[in-house]
N, C-alpha and C positions, 0 to 999 in steps of 0.2 A: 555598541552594536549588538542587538542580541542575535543570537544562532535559528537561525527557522529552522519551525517545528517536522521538517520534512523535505529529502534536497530529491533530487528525479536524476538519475543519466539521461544521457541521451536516448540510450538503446530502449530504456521504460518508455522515454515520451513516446519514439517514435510507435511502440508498441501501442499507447494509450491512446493514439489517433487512428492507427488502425481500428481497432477495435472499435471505437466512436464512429467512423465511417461506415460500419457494416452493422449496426444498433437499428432495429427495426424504427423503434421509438426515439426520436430528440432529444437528445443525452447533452449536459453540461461537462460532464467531468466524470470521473469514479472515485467512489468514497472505497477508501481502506478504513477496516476496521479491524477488531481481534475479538475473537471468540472463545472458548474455553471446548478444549476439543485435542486429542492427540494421546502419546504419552510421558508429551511434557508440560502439559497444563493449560496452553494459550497457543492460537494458530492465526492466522493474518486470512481477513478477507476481503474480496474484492468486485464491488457489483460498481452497474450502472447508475449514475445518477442524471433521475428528472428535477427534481428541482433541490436548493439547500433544504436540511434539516433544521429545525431550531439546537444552534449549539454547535454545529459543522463547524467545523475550522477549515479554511480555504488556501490550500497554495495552489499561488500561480507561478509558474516555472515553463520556458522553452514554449510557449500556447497553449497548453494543456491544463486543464482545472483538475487538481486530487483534494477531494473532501474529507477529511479525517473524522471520523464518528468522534464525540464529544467523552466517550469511554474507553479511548483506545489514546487519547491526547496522552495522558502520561506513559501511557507503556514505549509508545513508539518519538518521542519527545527524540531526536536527533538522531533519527534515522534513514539509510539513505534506500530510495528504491529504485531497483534493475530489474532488468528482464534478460532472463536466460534462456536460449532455445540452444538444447547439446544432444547427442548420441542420449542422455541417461536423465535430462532434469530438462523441463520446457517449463516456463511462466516467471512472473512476477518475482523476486525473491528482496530481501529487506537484511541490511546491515545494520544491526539495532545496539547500539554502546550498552542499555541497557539488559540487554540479555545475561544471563550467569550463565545458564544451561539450554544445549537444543540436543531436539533427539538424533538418534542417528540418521535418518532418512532427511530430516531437514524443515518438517510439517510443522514442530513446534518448538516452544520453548518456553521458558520461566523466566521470570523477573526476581 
């Protein structure tokens, strides 16, 4: 059995239907992706998706479609994503095996 590329909580799905219910536009899913940005090199991003990319990689998990950009496939390869709403931290956050290093605040990190 291999390990998929990307597992969801529940607390994420439920957030990622939110947010698709109140999308001006016809959205499938949200693609996560990682961008180079912070001051630990690489930071997690997360927009609406209209239609797949060429090269998307698709989990489906709980109803919800997450599209993982085709450049983020190895950084984020078995990791899990939640959503936090606290007193100090609200959004999306990602448990990543492959991480070494995140900054203090939480915004990035290194492979």
């Amino acid at each position: 059995m291999t390990e998929q590329l990307l597992t969801i909580t529940e607390t994420a799905v439920e957030r990622v239907k939110a947010l698709m219910s109140k999308s001006d536009a016809p959205v499938q899913g949200l693609r996560v992706g990682i961008t180079t940005r912070g001051c630990n090199g690489m930071s997690y991003t997360v927009d609406y998706v209209e239609e797949k990319q060429p090269g998307d990689e698709i989990v489906e998990d709980k109803g919800v479609k997450i599209f993982v950009d085709p450049m983020a496939t190895m950084y984020i390869a078995g990791s899990e994503m939640d959503y936090v709403e606290s007193k100090f931290e609200t959004g999306f956050t990602f448990k990543n095996p492959n991480a070494k290093s995140w900054c203090g605040c939480g915004e990035s990190f290194s492979i």
